[in-house]
N, C-alpha and C positions, 0 to 999 in steps of 0.2 A: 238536794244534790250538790252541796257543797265540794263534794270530791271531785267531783266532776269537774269544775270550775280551775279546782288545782293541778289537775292535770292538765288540762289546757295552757294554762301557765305555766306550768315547767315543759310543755313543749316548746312554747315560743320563747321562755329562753335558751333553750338547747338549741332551737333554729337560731336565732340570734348570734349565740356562741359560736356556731359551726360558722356562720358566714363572717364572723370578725377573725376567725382563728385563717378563712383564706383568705380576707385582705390581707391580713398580715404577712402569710406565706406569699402570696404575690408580691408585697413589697419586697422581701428580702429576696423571693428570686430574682428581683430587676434589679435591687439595690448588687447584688451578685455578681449579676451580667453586665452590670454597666462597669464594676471593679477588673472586671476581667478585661473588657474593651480596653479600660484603659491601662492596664500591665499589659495587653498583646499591640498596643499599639503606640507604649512607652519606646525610646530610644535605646537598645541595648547595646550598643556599640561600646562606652565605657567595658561592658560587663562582658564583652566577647574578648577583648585585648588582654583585660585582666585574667580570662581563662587563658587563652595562648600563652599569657607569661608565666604561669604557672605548669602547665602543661610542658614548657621548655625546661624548670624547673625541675620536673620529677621527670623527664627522662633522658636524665644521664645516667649512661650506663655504669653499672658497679663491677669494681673488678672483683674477678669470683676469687677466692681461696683454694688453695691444692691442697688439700689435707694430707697425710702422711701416707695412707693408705692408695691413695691414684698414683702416686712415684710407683709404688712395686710392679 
């Protein structure tokens, strides 16, 4: 019953497999969450003024054009 034996074997390492494939998922969702912590808890201050100056930037108003046609 040699089959027998290999089949045992390639379950443990499919068990194996599954259990390295969620350490790894767990590392990356921490490694993830900790990236995140630290972009929401980075300093955005620079990056809010830099929006405001550009936002002052795009809106000035444009003067509109009369086309020929709105005179009549």
């Amino acid at each position: 019953m040699p089959w027998l034996h290999t089949i045992f074997d390639a379950w443990e390492d499919h068990r194996r497999r599954r259990e390295q494939e969620a350490r790894e998922a767990a590392e990356q969702e921490a490694a993830q969450l900790e990236a995140l912590a630290a972009f929401t808890d980075a300093d955005l201050g620079d990056l809010e003024d830099d929006e405001e100056r550009h936002n002052k930037k795009d809106g000035k108003k444009k003067k509109k054009r009369k086309d020929k046609k709105d005179k009549k």
